[in-house]
N, CA and C atoms as an extended XYZ file, in Angstrom:
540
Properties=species:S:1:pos:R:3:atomname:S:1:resname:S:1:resid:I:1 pbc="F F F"
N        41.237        3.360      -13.400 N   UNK     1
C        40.707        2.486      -12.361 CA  UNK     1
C        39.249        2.835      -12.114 C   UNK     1
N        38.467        2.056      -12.191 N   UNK     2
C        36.881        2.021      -11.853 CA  UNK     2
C        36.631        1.921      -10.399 C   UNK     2
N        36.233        3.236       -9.838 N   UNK     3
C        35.685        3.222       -8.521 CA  UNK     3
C        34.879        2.187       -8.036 C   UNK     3
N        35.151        1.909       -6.266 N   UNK     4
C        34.338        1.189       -5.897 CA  UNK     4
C        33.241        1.292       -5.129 C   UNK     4
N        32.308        0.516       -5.573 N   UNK     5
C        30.885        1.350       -4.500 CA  UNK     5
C        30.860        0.222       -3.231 C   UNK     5
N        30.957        0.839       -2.373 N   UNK     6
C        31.004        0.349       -1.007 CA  UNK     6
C        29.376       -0.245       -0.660 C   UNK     6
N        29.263       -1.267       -0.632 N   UNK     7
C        27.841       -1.826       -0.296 CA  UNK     7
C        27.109       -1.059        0.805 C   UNK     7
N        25.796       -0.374        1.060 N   UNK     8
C        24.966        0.069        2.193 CA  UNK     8
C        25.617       -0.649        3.245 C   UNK     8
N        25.575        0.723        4.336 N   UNK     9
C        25.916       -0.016        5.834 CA  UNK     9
C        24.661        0.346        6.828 C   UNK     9
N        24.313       -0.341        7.317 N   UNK    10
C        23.051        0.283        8.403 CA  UNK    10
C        23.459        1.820        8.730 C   UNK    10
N        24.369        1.843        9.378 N   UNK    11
C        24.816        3.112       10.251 CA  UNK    11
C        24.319        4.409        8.927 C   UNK    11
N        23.532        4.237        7.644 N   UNK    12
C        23.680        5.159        6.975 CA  UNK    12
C        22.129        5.644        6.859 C   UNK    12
N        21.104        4.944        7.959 N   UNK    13
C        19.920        5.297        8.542 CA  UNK    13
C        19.663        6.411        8.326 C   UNK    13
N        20.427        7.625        8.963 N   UNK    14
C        20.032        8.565        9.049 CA  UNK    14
C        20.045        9.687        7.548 C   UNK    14
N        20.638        9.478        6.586 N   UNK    15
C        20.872       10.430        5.488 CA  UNK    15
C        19.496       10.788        4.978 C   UNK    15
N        19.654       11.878        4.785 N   UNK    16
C        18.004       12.598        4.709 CA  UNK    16
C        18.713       13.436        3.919 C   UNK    16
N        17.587       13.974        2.925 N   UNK    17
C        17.270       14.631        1.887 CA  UNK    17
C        15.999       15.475        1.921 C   UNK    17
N        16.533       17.188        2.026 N   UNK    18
C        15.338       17.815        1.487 CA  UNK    18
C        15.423       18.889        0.220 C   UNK    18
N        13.961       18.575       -0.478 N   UNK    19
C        13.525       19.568       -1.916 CA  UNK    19
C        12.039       20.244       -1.431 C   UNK    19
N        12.228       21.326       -1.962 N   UNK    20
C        10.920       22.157       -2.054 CA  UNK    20
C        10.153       21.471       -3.007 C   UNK    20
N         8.588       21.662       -2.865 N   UNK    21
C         7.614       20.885       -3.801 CA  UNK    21
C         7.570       21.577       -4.810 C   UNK    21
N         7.064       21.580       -5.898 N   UNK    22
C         7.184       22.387       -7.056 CA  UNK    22
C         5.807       23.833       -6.458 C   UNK    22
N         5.198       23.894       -6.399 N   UNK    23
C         4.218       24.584       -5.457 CA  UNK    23
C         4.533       25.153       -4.149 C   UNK    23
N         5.920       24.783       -4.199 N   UNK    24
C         6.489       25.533       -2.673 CA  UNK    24
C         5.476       25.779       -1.783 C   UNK    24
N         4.298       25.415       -1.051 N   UNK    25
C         3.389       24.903       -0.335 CA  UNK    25
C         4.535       24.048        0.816 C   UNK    25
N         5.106       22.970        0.403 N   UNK    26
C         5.914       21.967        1.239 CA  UNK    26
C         7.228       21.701        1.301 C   UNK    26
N         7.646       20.761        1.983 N   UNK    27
C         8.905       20.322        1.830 CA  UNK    27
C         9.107       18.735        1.347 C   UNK    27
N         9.585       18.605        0.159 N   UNK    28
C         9.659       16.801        0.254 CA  UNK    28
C        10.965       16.272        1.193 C   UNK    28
N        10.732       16.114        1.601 N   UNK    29
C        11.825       14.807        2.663 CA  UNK    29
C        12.320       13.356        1.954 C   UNK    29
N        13.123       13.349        2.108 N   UNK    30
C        13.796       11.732        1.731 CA  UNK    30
C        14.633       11.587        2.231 C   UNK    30
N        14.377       10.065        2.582 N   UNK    31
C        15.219        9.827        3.672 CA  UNK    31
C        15.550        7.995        2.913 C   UNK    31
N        16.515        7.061        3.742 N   UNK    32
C        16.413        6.096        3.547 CA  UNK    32
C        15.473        5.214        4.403 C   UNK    32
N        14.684        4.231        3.802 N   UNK    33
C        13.834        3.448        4.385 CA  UNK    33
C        14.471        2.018        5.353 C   UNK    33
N        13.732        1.575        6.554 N   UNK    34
C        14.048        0.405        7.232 CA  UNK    34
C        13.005       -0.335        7.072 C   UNK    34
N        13.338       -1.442        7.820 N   UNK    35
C        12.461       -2.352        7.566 CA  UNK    35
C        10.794       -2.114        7.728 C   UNK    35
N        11.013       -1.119        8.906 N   UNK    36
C         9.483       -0.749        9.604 CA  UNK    36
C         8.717        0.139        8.349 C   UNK    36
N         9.447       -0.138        6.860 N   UNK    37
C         8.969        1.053        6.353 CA  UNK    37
C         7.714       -0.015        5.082 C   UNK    37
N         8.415       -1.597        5.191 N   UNK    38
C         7.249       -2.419        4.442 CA  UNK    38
C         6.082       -2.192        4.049 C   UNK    38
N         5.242       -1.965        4.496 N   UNK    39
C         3.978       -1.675        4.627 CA  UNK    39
C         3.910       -0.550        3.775 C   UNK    39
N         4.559        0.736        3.842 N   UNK    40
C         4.391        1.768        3.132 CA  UNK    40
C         4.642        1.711        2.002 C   UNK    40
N         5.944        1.226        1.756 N   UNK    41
C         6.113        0.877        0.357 CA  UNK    41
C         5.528        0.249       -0.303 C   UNK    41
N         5.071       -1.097        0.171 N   UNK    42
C         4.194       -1.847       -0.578 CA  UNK    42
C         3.070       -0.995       -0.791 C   UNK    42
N         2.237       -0.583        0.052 N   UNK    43
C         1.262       -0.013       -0.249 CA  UNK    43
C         1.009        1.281       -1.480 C   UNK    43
N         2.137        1.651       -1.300 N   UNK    44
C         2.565        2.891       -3.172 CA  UNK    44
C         2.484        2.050       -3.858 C   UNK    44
N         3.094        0.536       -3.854 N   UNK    45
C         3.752       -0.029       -5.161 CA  UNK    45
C         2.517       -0.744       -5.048 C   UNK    45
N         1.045       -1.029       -4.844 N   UNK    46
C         0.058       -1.780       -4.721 CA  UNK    46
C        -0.697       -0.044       -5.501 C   UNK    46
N        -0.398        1.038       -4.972 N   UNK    47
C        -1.251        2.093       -6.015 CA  UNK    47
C        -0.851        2.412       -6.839 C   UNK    47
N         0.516        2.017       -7.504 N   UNK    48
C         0.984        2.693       -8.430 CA  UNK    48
C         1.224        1.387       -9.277 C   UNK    48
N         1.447        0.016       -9.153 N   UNK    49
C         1.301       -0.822      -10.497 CA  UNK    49
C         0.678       -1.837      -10.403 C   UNK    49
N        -0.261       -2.121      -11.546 N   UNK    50
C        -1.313       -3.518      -11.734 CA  UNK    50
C        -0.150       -4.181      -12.666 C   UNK    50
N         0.784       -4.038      -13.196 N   UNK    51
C         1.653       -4.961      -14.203 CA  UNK    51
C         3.270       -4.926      -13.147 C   UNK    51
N         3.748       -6.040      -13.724 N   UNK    52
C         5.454       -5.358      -13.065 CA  UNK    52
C         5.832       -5.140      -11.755 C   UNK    52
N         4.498       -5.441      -11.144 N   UNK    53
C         4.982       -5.151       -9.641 CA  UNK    53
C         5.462       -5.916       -8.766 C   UNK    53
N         6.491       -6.001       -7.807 N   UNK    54
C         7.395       -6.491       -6.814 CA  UNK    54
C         5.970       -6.983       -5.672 C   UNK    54
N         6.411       -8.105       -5.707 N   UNK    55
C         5.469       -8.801       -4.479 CA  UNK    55
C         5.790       -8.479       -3.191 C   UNK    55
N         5.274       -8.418       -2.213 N   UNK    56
C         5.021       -7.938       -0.962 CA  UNK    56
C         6.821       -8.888       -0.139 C   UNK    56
N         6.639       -9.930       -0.275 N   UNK    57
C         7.842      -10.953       -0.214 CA  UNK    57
C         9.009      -10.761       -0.739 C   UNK    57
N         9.163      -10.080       -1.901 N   UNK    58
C        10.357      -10.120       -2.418 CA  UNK    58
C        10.668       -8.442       -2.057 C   UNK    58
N         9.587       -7.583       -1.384 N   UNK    59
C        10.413       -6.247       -0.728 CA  UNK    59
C        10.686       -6.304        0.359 C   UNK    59
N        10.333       -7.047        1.120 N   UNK    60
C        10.820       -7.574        2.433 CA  UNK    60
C        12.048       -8.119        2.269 C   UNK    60
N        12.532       -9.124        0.982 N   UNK    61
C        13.879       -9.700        1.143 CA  UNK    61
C        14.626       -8.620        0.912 C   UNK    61
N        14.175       -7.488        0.011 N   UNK    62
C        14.957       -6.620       -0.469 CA  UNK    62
C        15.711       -5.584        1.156 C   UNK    62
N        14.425       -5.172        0.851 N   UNK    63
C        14.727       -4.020        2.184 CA  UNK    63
C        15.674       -5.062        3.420 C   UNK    63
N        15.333       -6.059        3.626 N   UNK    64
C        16.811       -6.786        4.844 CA  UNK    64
C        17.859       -7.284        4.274 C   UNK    64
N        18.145       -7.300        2.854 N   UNK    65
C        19.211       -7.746        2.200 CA  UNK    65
C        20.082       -6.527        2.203 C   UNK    65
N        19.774       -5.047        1.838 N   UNK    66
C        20.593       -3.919        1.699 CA  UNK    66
C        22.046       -3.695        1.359 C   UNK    66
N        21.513       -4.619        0.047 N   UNK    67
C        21.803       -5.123       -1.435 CA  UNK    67
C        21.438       -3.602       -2.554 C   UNK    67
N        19.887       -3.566       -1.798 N   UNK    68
C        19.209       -2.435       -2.775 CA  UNK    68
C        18.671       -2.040       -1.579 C   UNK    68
N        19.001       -0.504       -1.843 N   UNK    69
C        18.558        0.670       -0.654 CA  UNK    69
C        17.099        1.459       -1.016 C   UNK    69
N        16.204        1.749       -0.383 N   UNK    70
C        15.055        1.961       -0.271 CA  UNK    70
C        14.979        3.670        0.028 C   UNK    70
N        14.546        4.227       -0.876 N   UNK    71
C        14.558        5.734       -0.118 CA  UNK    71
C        12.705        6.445       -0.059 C   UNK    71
N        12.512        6.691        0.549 N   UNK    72
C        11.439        7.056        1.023 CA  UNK    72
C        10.856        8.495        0.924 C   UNK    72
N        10.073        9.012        0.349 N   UNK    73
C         9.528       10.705        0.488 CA  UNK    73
C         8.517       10.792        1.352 C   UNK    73
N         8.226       11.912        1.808 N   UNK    74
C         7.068       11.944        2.412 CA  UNK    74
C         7.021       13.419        2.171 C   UNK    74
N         5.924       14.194        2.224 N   UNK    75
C         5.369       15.161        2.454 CA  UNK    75
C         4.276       15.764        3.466 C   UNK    75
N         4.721       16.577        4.204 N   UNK    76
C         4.287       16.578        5.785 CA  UNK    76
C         3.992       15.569        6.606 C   UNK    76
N         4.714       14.624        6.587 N   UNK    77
C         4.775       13.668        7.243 CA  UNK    77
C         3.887       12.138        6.541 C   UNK    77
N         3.509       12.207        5.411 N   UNK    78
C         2.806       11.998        4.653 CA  UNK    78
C         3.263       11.065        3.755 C   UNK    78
N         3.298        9.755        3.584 N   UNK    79
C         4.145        8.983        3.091 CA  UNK    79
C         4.328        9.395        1.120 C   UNK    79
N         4.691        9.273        0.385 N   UNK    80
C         4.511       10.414       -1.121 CA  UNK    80
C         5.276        9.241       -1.978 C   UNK    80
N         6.280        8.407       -1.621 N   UNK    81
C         6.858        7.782       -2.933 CA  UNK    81
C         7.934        7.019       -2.377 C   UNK    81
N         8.620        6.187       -2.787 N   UNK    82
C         9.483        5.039       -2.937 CA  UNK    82
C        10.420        4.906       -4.426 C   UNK    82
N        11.746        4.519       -4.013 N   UNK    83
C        12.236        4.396       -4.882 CA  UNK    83
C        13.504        3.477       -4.817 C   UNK    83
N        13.861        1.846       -5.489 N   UNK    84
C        14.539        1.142       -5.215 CA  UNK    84
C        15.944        1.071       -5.825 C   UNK    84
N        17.034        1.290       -4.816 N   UNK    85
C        18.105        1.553       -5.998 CA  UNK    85
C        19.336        0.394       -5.567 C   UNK    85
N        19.642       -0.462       -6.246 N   UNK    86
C        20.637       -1.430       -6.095 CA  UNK    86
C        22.039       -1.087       -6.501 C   UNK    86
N        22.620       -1.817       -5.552 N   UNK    87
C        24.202       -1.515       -5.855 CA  UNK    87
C        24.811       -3.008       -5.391 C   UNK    87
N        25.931       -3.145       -6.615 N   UNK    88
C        26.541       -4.683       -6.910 CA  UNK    88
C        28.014       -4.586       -6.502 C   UNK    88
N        28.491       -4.921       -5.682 N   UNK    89
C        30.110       -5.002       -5.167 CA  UNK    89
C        31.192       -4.880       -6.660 C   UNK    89
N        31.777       -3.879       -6.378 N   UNK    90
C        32.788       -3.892       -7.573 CA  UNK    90
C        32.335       -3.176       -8.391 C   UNK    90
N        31.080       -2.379       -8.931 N   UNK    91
C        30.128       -1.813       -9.932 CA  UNK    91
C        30.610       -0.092       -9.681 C   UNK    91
N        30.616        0.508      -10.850 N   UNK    92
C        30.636        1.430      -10.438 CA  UNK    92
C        29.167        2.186      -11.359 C   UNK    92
N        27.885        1.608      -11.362 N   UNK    93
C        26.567        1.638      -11.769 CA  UNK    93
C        25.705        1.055      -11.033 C   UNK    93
N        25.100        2.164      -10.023 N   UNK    94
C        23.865        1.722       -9.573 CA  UNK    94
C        22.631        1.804      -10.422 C   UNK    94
N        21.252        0.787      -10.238 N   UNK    95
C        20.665        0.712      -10.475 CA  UNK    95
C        19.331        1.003      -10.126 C   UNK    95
N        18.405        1.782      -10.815 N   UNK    96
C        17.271        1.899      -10.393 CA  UNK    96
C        16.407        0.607      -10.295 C   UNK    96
N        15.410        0.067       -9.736 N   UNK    97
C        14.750       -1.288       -9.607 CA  UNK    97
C        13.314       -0.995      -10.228 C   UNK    97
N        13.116        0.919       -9.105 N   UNK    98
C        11.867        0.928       -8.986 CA  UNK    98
C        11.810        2.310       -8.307 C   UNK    98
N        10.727        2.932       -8.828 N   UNK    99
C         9.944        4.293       -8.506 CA  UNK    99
C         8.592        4.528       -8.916 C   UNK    99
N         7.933        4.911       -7.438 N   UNK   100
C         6.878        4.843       -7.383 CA  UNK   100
C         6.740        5.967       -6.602 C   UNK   100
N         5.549        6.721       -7.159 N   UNK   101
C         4.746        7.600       -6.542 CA  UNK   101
C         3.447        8.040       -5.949 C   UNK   101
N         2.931        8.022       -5.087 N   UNK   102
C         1.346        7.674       -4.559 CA  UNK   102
C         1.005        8.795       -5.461 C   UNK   102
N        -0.382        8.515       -5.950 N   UNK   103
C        -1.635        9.352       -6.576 CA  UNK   103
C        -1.461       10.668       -5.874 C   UNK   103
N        -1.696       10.836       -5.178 N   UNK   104
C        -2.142       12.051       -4.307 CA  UNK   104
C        -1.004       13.116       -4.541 C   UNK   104
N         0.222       12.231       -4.743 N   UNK   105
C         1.613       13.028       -4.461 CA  UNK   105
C         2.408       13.780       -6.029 C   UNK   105
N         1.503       13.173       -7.316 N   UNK   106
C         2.014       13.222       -8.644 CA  UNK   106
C         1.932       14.211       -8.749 C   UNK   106
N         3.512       15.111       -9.689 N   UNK   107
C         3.276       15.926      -10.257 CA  UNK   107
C         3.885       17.274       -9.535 C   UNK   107
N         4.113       17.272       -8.342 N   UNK   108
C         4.771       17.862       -7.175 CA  UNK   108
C         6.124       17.945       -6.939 C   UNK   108
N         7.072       17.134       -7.762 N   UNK   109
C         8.505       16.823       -7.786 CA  UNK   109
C         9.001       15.762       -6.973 C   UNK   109
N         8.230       15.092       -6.982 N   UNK   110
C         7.994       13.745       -5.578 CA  UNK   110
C         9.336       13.325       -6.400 C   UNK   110
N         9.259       12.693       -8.094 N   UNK   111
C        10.095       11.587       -8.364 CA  UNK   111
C        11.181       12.703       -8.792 C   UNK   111
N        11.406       13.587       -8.803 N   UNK   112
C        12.538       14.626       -9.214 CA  UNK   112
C        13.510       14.197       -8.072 C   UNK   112
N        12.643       14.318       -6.534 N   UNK   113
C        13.359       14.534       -5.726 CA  UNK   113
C        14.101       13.146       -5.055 C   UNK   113
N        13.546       12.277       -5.622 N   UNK   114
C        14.139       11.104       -5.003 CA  UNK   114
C        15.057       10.339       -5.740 C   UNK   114
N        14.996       10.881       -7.491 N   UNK   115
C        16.427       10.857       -8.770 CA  UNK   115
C        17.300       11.607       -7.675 C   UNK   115
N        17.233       12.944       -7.481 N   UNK   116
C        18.401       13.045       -6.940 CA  UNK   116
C        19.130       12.818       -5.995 C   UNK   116
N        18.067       12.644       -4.774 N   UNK   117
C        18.482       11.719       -3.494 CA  UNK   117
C        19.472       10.950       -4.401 C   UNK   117
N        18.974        9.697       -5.353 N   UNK   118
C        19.374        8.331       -5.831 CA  UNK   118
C        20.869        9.085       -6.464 C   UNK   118
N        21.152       10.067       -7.320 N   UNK   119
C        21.923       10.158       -7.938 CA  UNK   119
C        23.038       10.781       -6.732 C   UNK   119
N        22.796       11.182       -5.598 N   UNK   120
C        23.784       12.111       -4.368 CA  UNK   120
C        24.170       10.641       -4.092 C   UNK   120
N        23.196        9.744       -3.450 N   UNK   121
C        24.275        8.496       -3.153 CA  UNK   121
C        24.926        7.469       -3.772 C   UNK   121
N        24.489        7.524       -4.633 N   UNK   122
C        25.431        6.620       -5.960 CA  UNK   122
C        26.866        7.269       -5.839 C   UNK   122
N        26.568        8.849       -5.928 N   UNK   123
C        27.885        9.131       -6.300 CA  UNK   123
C        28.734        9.354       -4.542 C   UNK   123
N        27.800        9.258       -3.308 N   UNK   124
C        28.522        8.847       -1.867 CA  UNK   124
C        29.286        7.603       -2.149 C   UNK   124
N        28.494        6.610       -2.454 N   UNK   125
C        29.006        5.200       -2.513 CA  UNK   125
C        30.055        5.286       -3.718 C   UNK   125
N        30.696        6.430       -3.697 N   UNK   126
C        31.914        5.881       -4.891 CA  UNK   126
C        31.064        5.323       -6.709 C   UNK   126
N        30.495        5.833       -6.373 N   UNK   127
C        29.398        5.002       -8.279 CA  UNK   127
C        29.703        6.323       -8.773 C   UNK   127
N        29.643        6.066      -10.715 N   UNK   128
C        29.981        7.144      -11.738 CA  UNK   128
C        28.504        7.318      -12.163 C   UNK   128
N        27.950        6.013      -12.662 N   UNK   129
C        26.776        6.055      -13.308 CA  UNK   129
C        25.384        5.242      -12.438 C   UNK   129
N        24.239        5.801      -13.018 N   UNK   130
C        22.747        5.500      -12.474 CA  UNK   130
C        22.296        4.780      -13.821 C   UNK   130
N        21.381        3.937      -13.367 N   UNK   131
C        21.018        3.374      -14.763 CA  UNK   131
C        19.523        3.186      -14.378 C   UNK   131
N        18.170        2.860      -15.243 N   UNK   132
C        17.138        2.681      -15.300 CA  UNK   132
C        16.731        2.251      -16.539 C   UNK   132
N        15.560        1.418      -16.362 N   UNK   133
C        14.921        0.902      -17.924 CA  UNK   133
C        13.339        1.622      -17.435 C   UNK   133
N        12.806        1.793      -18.254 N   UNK   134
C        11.482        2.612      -18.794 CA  UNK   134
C        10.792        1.865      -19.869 C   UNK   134
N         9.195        1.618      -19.664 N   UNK   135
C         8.663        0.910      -20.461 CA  UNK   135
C         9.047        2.257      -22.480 C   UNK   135
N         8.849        1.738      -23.026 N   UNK   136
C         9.014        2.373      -24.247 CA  UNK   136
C         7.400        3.267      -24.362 C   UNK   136
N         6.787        3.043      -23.640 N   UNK   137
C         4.978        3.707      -24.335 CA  UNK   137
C         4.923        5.135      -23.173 C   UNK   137
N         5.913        4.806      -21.800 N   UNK   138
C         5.408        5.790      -20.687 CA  UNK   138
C         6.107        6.809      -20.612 C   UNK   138
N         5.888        7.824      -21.930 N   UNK   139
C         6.180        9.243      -21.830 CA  UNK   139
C         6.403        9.844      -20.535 C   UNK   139
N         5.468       10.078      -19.629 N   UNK   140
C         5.127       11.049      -18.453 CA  UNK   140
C         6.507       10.841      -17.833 C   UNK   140
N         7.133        9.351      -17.382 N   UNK   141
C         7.951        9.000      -16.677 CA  UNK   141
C         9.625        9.220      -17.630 C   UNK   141
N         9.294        9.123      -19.026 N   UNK   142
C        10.674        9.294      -20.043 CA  UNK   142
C        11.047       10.920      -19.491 C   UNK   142
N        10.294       11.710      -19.683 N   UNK   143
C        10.289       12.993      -19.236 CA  UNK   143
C        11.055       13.536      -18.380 C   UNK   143
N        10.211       12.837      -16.859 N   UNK   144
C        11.047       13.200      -15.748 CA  UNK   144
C        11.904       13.104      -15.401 C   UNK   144
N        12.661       11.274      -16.163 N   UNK   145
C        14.201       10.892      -15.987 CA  UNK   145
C        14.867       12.285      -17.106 C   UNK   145
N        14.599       12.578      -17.991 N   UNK   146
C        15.455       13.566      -18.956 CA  UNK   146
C        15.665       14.991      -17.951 C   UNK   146
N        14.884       15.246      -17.425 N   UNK   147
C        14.583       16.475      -16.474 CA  UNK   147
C        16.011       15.965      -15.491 C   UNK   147
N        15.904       14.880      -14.960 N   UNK   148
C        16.837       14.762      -14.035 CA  UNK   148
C        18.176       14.880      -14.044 C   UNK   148
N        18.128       14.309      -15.741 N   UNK   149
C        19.516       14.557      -16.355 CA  UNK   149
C        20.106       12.923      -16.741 C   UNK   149
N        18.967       12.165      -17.046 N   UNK   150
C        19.148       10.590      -17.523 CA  UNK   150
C        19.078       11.199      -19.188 C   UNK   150
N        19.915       10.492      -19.807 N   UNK   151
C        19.822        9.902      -20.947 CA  UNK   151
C        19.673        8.467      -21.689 C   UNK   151
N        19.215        8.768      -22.732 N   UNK   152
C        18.519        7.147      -23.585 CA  UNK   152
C        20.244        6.614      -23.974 C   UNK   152
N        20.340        5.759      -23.755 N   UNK   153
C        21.384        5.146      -24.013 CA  UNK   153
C        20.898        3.472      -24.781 C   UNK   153
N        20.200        2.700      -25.044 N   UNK   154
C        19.610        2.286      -25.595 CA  UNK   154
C        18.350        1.680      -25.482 C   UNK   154
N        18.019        0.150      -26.135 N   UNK   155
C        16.653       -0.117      -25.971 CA  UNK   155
C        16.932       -2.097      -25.654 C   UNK   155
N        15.735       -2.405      -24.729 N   UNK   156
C        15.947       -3.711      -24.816 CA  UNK   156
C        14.319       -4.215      -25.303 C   UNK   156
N        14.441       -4.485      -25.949 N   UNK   157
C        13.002       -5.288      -26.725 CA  UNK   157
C        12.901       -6.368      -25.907 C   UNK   157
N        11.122       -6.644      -26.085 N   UNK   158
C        10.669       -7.380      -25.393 CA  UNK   158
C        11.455       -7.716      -24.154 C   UNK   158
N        11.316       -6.401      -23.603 N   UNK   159
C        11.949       -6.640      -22.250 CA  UNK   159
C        10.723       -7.059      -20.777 C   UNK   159
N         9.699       -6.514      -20.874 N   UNK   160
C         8.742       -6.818      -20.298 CA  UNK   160
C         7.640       -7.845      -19.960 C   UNK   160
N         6.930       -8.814      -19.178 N   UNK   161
C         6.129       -9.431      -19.338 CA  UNK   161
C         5.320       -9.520      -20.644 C   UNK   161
N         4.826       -8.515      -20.835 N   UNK   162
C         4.142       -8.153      -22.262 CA  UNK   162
C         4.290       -8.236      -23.514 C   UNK   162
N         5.990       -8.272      -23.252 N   UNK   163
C         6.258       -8.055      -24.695 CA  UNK   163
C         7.059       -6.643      -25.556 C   UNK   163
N         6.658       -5.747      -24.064 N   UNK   164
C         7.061       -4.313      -24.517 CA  UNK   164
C         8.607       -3.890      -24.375 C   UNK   164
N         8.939       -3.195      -25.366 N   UNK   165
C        10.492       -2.750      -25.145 CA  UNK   165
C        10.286       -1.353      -24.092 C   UNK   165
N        12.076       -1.866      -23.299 N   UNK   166
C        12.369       -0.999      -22.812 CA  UNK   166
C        13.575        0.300      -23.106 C   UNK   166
N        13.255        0.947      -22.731 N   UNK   167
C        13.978        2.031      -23.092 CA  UNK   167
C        15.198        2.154      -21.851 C   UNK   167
N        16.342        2.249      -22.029 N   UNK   168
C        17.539        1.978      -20.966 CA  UNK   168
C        18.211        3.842      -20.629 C   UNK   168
N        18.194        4.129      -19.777 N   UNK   169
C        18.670        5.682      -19.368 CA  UNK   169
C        19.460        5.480      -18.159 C   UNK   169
N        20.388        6.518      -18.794 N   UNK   170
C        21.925        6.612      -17.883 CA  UNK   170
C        21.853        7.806      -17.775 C   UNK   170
N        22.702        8.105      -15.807 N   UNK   171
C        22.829        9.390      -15.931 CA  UNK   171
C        24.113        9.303      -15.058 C   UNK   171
N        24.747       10.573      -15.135 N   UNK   172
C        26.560       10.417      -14.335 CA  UNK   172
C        25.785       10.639      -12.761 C   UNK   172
N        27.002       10.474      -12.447 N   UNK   173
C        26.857       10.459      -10.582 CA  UNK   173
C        28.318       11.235      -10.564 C   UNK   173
N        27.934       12.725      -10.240 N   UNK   174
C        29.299       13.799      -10.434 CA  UNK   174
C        29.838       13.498       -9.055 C   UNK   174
N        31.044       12.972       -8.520 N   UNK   175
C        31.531       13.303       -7.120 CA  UNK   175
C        31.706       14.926       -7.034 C   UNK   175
N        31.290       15.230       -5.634 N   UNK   176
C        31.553       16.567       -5.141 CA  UNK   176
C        32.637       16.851       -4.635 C   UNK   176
N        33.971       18.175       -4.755 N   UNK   177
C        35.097       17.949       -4.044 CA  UNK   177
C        34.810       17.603       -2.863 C   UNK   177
N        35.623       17.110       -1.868 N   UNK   178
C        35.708       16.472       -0.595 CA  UNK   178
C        34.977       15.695        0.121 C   UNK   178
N        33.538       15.152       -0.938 N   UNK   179
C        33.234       14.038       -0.311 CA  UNK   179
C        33.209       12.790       -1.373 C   UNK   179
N        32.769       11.471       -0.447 N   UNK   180
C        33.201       10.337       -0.941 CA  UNK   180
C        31.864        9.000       -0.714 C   UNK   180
């Protein structure tokens, strides 16, 4: 029997997530994002992509649909990264949409820490597997999903505006004894 992932409920506001920075200097925080969090996100996803990027409109539908859950980093209070992860009634595979990391914040374990946020609640919500596509040319980012513990599972050509293939990575979502 294929587990079921229970769709986001508001009441799940509060789940927070903390990782040490790789520089142990800080703490990254992650938390899930609300609506009041628009602005921020957009504003990563306005520094972090000129191709591929989610219009200001369609993260607004996102973030009030909670359809796809929004998780948020910050570092000292400091907004650091975004990361969009969808979940489909009946699925037991959530999906990555989107991860983004502000300039300032690269390189620090910003996107380490918000894979695993993504991969702790996949596997809350009852999910086995995480899934993500990756342009085929962006090493830096192939990397960090392998670090996390994603694997290449295959490729979709001309998957992109461009033309460019993507590279498809799966990773398990281990349930922990006694929670769910």
């Amino acid at each position: 029997m294929t587990p079921r992932i229970d769709l986001p409920r508001p009441c799940d506001d509060d789940l927070r997530w903390r990782f040490d920075c790789r520089d142990a200097q800080a703490v990254i925080e992650v938390r899930l994002a609300v609506r009041d969090d628009l602005d921020v996100i957009d504003g990563i996803e306005v520094d972090s992509f000129t191709a591929d990027r989610f219009a200001r409109e369609n993260l607004r539908r996102m973030l009030a649909a909670r359809k796809t859950l929004f998780l948020l980093a910050r570092i000292g209070g400091e907004p650091a990264g975004y990361l969009a992860l969808a979940f489909r009634r009946g699925s037991a595979i959530s999906r990555i949409y989107s991860i983004a990391v502000a300039p300032q914040h690269r390189g620090v374990g910003v996107a380490q820490a918000m894979l695993g946020a993504a991969i702790d609640l996949t596997a809350r919500r009852g999910g086995a597997r995480i899934r993500l596509e990756v342009r085929k040319s962006n090493t830096k980012a192939i990397t960090v999903y392998q670090r996390a513990g994603f694997h290449l599972r295959g490729t979709r050509e001309a998957y992109y505006e461009d033309g460019e293939a993507a590279l498809l990575f799966e990773a398990e979502a281990p349930h922990r004894s006694g929670e769910r």
